[in-house]
DRENGUKE-334123 format. One line per field, with one value per residue: residue number from 1; x, y, z of N, C-alpha, C in turn. Coordinates in Angstrom, 1 decimal. Example, Ala and Ser with C-alpha at 12.3 -4.5 7.8 and 13.67 -1.06 7.14 Angstrom:
BEGIN
i (1_2);
n.east (13.2_12.8);
n.north (-5.7_-2.2);
n.up (7.8_7.1);
ca.east (12.3_13.7);
ca.north (-4.5_-1.1);
ca.up (7.8_7.1);
c.east (13.2_12.9);
c.north (-3.3_0.0);
c.up (7.8_7.9);
//
This chain:
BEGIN
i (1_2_3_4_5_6_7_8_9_10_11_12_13_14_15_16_17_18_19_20_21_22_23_24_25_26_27_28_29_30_31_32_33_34_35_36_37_38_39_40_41_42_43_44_45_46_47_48_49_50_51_52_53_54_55_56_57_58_59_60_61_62_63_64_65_66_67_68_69_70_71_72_73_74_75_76_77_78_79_80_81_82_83_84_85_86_87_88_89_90_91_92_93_94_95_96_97_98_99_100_101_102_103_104_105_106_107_108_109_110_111_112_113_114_115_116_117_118_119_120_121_122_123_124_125_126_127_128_129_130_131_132_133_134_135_136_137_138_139_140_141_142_143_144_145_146_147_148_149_150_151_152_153_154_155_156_157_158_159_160_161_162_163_164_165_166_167_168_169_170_171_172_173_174_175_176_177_178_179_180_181_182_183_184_185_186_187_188_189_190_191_192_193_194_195_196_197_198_199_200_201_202_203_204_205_206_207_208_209_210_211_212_213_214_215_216_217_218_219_220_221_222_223_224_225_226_227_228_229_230_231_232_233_234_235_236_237_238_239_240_241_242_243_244_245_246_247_248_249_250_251_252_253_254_255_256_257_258_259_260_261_262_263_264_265_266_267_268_269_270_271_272_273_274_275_276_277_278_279_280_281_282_283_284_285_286_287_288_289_290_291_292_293_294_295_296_297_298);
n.east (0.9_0.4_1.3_0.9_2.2_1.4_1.9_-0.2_-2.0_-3.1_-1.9_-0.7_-1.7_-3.1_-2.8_-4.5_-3.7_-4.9_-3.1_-2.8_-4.3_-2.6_-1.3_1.3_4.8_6.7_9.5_12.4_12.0_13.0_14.2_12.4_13.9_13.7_12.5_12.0_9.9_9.1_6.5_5.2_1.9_-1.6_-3.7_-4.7_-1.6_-1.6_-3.3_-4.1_-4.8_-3.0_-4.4_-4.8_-3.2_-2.6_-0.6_-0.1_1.4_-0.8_-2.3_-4.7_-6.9_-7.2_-8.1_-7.8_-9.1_-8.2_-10.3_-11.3_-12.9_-13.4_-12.5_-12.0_-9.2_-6.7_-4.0_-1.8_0.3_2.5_2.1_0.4_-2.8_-6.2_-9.2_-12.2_-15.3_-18.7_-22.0_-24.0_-22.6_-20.4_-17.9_-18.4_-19.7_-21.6_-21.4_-19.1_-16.5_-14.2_-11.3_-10.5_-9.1_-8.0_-7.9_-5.9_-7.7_-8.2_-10.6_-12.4_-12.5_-14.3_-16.0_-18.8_-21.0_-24.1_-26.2_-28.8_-29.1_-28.6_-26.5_-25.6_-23.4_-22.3_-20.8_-19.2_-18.5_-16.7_-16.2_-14.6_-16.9_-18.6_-20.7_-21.4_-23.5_-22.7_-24.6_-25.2_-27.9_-28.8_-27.7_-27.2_-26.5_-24.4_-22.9_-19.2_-16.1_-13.3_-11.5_-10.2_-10.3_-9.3_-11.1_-13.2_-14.8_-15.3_-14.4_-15.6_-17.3_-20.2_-22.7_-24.4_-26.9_-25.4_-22.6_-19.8_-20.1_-18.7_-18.0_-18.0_-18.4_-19.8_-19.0_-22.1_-23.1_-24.1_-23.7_-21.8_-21.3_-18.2_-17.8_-15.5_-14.8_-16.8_-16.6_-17.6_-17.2_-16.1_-13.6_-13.1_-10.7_-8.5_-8.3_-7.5_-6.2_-6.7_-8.6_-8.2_-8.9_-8.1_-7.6_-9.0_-10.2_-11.2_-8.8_-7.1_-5.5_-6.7_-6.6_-8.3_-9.6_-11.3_-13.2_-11.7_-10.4_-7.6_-5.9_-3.6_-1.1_0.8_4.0_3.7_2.4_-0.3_-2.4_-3.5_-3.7_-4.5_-4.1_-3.7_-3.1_-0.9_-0.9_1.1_1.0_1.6_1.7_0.0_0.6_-0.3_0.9_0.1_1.8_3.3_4.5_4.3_3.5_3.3_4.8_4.6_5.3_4.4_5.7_5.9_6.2_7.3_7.9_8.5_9.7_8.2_9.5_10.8_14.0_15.2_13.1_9.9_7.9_5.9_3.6_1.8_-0.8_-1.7_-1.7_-0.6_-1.3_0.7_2.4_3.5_3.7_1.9_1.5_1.8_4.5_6.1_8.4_9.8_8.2_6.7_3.7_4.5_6.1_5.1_4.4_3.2_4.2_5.6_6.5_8.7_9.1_11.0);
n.north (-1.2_2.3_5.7_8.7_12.1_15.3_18.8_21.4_24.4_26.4_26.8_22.9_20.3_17.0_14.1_11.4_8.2_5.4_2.2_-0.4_-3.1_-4.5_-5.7_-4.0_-4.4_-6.0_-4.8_-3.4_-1.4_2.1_4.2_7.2_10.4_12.4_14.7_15.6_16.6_16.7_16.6_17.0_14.9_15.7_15.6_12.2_10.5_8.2_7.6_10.1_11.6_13.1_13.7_15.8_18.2_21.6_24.0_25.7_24.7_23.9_22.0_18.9_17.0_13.8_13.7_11.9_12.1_11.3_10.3_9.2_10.5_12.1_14.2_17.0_18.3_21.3_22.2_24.7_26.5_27.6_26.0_26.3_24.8_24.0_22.6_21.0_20.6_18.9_20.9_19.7_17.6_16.9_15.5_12.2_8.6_8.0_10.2_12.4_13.7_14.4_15.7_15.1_16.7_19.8_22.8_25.3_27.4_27.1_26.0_22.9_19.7_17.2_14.1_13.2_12.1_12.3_11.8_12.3_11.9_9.0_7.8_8.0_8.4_11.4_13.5_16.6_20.3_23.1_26.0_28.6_29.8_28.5_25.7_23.1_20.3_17.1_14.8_11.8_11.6_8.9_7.1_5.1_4.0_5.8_8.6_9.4_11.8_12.8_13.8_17.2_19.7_22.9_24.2_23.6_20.7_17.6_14.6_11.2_8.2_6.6_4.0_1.8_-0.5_-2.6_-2.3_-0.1_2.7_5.3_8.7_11.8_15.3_18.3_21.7_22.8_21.6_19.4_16.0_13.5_10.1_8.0_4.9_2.1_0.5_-2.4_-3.4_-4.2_-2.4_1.0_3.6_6.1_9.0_11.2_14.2_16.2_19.5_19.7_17.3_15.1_12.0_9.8_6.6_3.3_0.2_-3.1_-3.9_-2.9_-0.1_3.1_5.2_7.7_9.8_12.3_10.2_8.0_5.1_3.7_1.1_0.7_-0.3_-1.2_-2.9_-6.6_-6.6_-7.5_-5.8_-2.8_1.0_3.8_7.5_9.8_13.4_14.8_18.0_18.0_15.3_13.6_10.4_9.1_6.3_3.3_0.5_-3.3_-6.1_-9.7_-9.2_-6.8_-3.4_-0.7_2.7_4.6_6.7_7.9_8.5_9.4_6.6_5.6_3.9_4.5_4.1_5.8_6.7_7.8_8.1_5.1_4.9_2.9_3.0_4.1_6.2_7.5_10.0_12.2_15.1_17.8_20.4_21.5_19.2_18.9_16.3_15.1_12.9_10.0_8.8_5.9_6.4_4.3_2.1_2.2_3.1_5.9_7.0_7.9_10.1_13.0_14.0_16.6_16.7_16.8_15.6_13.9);
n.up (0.0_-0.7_-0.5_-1.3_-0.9_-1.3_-1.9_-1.9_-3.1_-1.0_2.4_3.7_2.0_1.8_-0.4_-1.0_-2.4_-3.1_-3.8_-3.6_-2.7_-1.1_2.2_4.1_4.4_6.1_8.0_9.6_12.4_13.3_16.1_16.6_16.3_19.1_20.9_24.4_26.5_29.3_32.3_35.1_36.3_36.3_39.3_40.6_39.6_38.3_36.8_35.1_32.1_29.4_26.1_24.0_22.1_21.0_18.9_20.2_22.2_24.2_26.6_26.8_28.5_30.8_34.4_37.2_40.4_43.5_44.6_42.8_40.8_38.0_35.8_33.1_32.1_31.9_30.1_30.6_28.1_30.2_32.2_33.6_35.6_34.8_35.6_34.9_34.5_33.0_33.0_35.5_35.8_37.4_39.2_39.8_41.3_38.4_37.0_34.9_33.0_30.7_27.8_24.8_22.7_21.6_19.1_17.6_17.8_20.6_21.0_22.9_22.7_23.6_26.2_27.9_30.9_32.7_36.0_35.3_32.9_33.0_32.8_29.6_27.5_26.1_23.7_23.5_22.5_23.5_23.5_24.8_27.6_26.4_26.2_23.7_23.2_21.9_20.1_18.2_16.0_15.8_17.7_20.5_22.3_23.2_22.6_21.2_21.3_19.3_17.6_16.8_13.9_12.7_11.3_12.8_12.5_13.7_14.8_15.4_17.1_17.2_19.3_19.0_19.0_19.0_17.4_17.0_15.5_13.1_12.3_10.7_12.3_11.0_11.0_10.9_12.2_11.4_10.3_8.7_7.5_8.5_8.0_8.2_4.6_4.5_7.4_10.6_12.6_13.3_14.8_14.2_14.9_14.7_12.8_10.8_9.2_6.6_6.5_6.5_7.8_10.4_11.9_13.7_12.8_13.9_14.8_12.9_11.6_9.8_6.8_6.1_2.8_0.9_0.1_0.0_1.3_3.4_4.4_7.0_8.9_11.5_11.2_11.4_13.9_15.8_16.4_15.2_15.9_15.2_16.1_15.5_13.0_11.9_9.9_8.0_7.8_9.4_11.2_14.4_16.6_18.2_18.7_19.2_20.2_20.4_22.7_23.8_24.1_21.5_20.5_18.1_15.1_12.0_8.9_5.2_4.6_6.5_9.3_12.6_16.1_19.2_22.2_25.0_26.5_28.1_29.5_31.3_29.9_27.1_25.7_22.7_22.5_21.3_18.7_17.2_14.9_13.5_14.6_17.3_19.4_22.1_25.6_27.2_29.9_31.7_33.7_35.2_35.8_38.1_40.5_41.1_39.0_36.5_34.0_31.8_29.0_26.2_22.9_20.1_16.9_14.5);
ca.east (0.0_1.4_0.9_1.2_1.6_1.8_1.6_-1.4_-2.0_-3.3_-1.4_-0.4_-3.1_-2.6_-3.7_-3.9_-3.8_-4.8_-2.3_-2.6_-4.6_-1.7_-0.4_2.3_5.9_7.9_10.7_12.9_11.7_14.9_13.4_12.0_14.6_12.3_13.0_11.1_9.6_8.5_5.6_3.7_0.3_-2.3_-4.3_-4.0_-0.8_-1.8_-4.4_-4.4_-3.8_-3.0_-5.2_-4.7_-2.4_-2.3_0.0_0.9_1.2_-1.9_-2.6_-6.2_-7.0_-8.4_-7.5_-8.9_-8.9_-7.9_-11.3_-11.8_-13.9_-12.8_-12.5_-11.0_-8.2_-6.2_-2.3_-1.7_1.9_3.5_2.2_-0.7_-3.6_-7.2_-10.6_-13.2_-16.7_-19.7_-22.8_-24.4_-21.5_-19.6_-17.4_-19.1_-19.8_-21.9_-20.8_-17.9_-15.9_-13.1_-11.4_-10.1_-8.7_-7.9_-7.4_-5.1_-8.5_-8.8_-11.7_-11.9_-13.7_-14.4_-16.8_-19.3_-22.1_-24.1_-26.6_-30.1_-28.9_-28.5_-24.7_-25.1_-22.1_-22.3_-19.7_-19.1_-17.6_-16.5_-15.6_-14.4_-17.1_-20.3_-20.5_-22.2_-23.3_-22.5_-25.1_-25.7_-29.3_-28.7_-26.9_-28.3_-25.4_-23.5_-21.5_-17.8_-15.8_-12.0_-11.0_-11.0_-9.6_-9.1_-12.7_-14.1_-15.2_-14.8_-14.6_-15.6_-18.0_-21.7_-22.6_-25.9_-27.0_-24.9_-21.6_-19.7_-19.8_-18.0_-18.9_-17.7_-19.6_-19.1_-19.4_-22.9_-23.9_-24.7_-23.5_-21.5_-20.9_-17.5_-17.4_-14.8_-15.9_-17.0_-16.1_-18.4_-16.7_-15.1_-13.4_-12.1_-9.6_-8.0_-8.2_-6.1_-6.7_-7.1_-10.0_-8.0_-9.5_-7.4_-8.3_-8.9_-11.4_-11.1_-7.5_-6.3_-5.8_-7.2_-6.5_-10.0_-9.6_-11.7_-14.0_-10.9_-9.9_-6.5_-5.5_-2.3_-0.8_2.1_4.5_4.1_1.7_-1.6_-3.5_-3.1_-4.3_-4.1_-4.2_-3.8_-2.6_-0.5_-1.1_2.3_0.9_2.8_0.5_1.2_-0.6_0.2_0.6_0.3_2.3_2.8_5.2_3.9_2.7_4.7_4.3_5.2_5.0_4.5_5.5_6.6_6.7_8.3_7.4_9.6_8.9_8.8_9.8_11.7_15.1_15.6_11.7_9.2_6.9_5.8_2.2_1.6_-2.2_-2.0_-1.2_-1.5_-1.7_2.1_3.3_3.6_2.9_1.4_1.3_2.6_5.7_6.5_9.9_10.4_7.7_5.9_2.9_5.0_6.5_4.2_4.5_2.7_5.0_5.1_7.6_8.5_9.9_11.3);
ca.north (0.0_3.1_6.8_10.0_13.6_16.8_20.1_22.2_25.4_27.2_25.7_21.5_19.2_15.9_13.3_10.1_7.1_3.9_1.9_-1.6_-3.6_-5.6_-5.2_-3.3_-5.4_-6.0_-3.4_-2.9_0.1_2.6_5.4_8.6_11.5_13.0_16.3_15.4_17.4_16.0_17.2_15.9_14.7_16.5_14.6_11.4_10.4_6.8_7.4_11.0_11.2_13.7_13.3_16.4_19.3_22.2_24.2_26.9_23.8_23.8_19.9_18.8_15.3_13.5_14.0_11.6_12.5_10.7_9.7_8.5_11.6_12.6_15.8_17.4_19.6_21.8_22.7_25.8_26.9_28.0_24.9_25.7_23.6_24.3_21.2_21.7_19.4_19.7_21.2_18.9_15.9_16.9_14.2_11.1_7.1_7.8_11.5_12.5_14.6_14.7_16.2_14.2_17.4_21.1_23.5_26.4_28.8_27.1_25.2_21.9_18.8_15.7_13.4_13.8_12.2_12.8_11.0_12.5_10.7_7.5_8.0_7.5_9.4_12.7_13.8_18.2_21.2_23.8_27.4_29.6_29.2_27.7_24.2_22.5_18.6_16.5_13.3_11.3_11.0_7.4_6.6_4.5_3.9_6.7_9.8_9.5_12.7_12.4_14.7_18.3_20.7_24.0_24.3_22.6_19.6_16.8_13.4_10.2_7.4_6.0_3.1_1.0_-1.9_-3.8_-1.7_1.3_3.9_6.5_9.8_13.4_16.6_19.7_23.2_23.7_20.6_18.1_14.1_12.3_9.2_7.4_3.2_1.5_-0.5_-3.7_-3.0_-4.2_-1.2_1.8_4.2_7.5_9.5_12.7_14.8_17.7_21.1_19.3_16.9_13.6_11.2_8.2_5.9_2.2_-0.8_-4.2_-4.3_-2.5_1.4_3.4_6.8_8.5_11.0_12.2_9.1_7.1_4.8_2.8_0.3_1.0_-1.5_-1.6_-4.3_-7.7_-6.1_-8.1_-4.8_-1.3_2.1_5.5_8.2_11.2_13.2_16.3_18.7_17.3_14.0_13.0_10.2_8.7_5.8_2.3_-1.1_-4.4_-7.2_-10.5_-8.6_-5.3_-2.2_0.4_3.6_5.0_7.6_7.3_9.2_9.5_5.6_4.4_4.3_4.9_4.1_7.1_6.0_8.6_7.4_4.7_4.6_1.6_2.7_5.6_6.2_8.6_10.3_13.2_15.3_19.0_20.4_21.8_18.2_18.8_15.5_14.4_11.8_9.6_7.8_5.5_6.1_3.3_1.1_1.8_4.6_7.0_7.3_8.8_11.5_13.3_14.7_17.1_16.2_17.6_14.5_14.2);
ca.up (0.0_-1.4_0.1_-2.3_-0.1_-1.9_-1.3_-2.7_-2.6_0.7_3.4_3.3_2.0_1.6_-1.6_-0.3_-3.9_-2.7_-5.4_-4.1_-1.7_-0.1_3.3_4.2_4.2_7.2_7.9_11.2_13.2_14.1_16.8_16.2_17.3_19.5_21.9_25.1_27.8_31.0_33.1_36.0_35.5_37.8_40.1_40.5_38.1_38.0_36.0_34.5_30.9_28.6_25.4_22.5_22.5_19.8_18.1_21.3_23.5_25.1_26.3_27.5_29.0_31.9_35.4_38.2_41.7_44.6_45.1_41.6_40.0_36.4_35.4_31.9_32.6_30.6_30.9_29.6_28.1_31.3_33.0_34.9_35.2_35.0_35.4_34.1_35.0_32.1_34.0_36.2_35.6_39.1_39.3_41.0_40.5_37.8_36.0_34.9_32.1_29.6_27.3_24.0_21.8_21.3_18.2_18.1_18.6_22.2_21.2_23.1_22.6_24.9_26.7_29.6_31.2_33.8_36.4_34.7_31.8_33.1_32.2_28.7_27.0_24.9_23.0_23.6_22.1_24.6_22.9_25.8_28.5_25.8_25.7_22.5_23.5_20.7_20.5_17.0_16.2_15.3_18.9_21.5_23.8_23.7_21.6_21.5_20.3_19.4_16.9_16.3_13.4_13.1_10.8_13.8_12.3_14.6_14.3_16.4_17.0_18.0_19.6_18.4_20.1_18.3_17.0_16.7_13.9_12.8_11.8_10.7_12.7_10.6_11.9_10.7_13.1_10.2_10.6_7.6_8.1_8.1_8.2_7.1_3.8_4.9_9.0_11.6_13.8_12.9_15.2_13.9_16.2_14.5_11.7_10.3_8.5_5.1_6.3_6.4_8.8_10.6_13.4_13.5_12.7_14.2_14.8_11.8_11.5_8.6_7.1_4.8_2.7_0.1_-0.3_-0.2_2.3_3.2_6.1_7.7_9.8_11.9_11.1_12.9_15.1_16.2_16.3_15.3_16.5_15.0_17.1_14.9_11.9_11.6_8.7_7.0_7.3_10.4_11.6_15.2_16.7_19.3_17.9_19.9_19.6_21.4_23.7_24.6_22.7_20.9_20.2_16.7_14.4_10.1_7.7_4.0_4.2_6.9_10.8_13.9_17.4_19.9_23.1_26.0_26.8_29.5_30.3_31.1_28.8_26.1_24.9_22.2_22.1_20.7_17.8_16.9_13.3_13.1_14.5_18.4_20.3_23.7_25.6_28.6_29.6_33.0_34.0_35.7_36.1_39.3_39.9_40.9_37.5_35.8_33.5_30.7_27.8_25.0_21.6_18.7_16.6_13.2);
c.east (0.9_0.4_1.3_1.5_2.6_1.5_0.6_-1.9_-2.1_-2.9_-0.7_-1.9_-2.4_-3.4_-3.4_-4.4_-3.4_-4.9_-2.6_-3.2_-3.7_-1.3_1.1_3.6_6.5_9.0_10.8_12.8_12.9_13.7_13.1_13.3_13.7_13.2_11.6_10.8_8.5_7.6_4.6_2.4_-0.2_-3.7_-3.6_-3.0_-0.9_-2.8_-4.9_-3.8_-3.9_-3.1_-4.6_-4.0_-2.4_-0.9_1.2_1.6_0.3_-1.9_-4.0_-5.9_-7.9_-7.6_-8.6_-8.6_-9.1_-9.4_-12.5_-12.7_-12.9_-13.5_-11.9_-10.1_-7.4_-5.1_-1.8_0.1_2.8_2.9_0.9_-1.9_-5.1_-7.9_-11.7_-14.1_-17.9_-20.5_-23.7_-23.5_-20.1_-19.0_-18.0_-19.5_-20.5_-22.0_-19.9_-17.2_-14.4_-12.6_-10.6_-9.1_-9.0_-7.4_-6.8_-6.1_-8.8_-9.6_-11.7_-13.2_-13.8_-15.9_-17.5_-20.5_-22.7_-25.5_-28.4_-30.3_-28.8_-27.1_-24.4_-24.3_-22.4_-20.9_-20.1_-18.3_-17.5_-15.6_-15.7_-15.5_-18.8_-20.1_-22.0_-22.2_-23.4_-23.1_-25.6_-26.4_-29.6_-28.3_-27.7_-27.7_-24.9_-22.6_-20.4_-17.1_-14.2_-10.9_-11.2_-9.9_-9.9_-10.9_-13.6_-15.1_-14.5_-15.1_-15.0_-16.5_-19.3_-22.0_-24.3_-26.2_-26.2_-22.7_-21.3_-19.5_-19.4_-18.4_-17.8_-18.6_-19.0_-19.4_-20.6_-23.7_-24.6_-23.4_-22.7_-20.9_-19.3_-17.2_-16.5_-15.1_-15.7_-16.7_-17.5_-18.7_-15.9_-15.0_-12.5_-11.3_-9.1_-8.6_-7.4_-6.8_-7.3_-8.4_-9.8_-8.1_-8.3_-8.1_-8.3_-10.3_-11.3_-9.6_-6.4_-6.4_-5.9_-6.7_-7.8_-9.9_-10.7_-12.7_-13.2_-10.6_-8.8_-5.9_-4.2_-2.3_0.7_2.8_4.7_3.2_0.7_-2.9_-2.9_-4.2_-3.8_-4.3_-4.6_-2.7_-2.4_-1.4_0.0_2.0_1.6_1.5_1.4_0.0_0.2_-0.2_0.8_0.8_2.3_3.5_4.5_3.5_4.0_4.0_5.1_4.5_5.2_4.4_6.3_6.8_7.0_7.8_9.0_8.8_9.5_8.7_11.0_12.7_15.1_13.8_11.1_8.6_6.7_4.4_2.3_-0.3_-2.6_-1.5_-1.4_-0.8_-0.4_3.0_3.8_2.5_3.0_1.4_1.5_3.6_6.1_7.7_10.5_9.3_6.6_4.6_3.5_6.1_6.0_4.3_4.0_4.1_4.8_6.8_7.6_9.4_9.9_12.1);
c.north (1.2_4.9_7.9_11.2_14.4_17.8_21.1_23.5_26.6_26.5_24.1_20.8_17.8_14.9_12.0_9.2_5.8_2.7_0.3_-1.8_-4.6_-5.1_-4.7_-4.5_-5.3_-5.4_-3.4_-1.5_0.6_3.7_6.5_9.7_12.8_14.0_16.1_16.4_17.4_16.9_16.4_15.8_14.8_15.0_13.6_10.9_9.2_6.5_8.2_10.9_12.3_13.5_14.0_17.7_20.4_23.2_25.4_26.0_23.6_22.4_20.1_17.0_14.7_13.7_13.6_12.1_11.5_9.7_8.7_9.7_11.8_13.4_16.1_18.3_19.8_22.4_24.0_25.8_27.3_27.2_25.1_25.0_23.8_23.1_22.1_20.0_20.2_20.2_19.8_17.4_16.4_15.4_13.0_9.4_7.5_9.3_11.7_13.1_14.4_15.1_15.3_15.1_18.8_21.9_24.7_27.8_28.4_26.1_23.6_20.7_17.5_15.0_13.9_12.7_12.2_11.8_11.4_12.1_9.6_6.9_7.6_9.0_10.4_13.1_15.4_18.6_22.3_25.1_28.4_29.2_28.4_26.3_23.9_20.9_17.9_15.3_12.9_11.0_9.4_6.6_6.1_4.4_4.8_7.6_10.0_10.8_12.7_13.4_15.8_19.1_22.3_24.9_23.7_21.9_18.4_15.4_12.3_9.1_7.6_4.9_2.9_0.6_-2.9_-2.9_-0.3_1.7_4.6_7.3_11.2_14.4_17.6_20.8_23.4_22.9_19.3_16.5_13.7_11.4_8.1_6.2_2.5_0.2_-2.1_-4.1_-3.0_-2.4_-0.5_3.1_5.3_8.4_10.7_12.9_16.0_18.4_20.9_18.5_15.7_13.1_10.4_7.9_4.5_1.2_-2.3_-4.6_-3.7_-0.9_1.6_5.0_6.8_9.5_11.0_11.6_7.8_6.6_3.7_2.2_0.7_0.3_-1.4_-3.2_-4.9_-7.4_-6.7_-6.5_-3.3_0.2_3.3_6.5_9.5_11.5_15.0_17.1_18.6_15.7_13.2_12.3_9.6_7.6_4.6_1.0_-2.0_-5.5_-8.3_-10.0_-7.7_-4.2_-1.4_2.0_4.3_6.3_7.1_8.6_9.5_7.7_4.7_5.1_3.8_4.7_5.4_6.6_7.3_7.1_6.7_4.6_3.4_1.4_4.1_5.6_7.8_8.8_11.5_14.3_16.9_19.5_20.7_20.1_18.3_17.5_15.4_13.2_11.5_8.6_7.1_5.2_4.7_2.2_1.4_3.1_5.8_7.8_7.7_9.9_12.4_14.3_16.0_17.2_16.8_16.1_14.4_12.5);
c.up (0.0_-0.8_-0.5_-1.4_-1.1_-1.6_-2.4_-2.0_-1.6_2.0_2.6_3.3_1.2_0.6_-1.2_-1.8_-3.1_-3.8_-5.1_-2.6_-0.6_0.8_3.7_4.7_5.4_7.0_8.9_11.2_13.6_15.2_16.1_17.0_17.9_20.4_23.1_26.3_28.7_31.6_33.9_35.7_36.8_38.2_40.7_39.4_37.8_37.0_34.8_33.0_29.7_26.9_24.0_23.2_20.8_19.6_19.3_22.4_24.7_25.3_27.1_27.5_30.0_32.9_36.5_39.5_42.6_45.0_44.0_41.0_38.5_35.6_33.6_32.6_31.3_31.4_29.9_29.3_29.4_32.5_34.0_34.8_36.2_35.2_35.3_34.3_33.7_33.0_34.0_36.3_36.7_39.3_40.2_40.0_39.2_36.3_35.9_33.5_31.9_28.5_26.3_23.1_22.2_19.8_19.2_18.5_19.6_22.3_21.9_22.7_23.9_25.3_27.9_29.4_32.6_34.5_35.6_33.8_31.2_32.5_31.1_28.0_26.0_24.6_23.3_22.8_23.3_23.9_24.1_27.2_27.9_25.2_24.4_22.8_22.0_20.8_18.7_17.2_16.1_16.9_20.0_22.5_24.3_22.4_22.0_20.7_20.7_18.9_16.7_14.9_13.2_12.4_11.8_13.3_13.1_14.0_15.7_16.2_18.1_18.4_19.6_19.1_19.9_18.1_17.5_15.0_14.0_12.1_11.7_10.8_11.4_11.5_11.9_11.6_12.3_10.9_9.1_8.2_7.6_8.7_7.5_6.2_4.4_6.8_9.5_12.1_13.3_13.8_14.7_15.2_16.2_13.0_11.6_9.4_6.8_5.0_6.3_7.7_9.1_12.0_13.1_13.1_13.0_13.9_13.9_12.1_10.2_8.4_6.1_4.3_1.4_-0.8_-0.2_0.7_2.3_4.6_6.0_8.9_10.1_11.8_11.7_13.7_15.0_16.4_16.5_15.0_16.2_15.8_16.3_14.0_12.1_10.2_7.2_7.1_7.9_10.8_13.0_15.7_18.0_18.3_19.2_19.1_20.6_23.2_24.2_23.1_22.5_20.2_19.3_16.2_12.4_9.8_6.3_4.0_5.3_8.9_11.8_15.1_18.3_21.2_23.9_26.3_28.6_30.3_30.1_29.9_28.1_25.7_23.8_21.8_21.5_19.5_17.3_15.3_12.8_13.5_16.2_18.9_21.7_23.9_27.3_28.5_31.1_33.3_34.2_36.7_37.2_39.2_40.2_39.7_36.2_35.1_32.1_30.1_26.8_24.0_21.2_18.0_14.4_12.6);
//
């Protein structure tokens, strides 16, 4: 499977030509040279997790509390750190709030639900202090929201009685639907300034652009997970294997695992439109090792 990116006129947009249905070839992974920068994760660090970050370094995520509540919080550039609860979803056994993404105008998106709902999940937009609840008319279980771009069109899934679906919001509040062809389940995850979709579907990851869709598959891996997609077409995602998971980055061809030096573990979840990632990394195994990140990797 063969990947075109070119550059077209206002900004980067990307042409994705899906040249051949065969799976991607086996190839040794070298690292990503990445530039890391460490930061505690608020709350509890055992659990908190930083989700989507944009372009100034804003990060948003979850953040549980000692007592198990879960909140969205947001880490501004000079580190400090706001939560944020939807109304009436006050952290407790059965409400509760998070944030999955940010664009560079602030806007955030995320999850909530709350006890008069019977805790079934809505998907939000949150523009300064007016929240917009995001629920598919079609959804029975629950509105998942994952992605945002800078047009605030979002991306994410619905849950049936049976599946998930995938879907693109636009700004005017309209639904198109994106499943991948012949996919039970299709989870979308990011999108970028051009409108290209990725995310995954029963083990496999996908990118969508244009009507077009193409699996992407980390090599060897038993199941792979996109996460998200720069505006250069940086995508970043987690693969499982029989060992443990990995956390990589693709682009132009060829993928890299990103991984802090000397640590247990690396997650990458986030992605913003210039190519700043989030995420988390366990120094050394235990829960006090804990740390949410922000990259720049090349």
């Amino acid at each position: 499977m063969t990947f075109h990116v070119r550059s077209l006129g206002y900004g980067l947009a990307l042409s994705v030509l899906l040249l051949s249905l065969a799976t991607l070839s086996a190839q040794s992974q070298t690292k990503a040279s990445c530039n890391f920068k460490l930061f505690p994760l608020p709350q509890d660090i055992a659990a908190s997790s930083p989700n989507g970050i944009n372009d100034y370094g804003t990060v948003v995520g979850l953040a549980v509390d000692s007592g198990g509540g879960e909140r969205g919080f947001t880490r501004s550039p000079a580190a400090a750190i706001n939560y944020y609860s939807a109304p009436n979803a006050e952290p407790t056994y059965r409400s509760f709030t998070l944030f999955t993404d940010v664009n560079d105008a602030g806007v955030k998106i995320g999850n909530y639900a709350v006890n008069s709902t019977g805790a079934v999940q809505k998907g939000f937009m949150l523009s300064g202090s007016t929240l917009t609840a995001i629920a598919h008319p079609k959804s029975v279980d629950g509105t998942f929201v994952n992605g945002i771009n800078k047009w605030n069109s979002v991306v994410g899934y619905y849950l049936d009685p049976l599946h998930a679906k995938g879907f693109k919001r636009l700004s005017d509040g309209s639904f198109v639907t994106l499943n991948f062809p012949g996919a039970q389940d299709t989870w979308p995850t990011g999108i970028n300034d051009s409108g290209m979709v990725v995310g995954h579907y029963q083990g496999h990851g996908f990118i969508y652009f244009k009507g077009q869709w193409a699996t992407l598959d980390y090599p060897k891996a038993s199941a792979t997970v996109l996460s998200g997609i720069s505006n250069a077409g940086m995508i970043i995602g987690r693969s499982s294997t029989t060992k443990q998971g990995t956390a990589f980055l693709y682009q132009n061809g060829l993928f890299q695992i990103i991984s802090v030096s000397n640590s247990f573990s690396t997650s990458a979840n986030g992605i913003s439109a210039d190519g700043l990632i989030t995420g988390t990394t366990n120094l050394d195994g235990t829960l006090t090792g804990w740390r949410g990140f922000i990259a720049t990797c090349n």
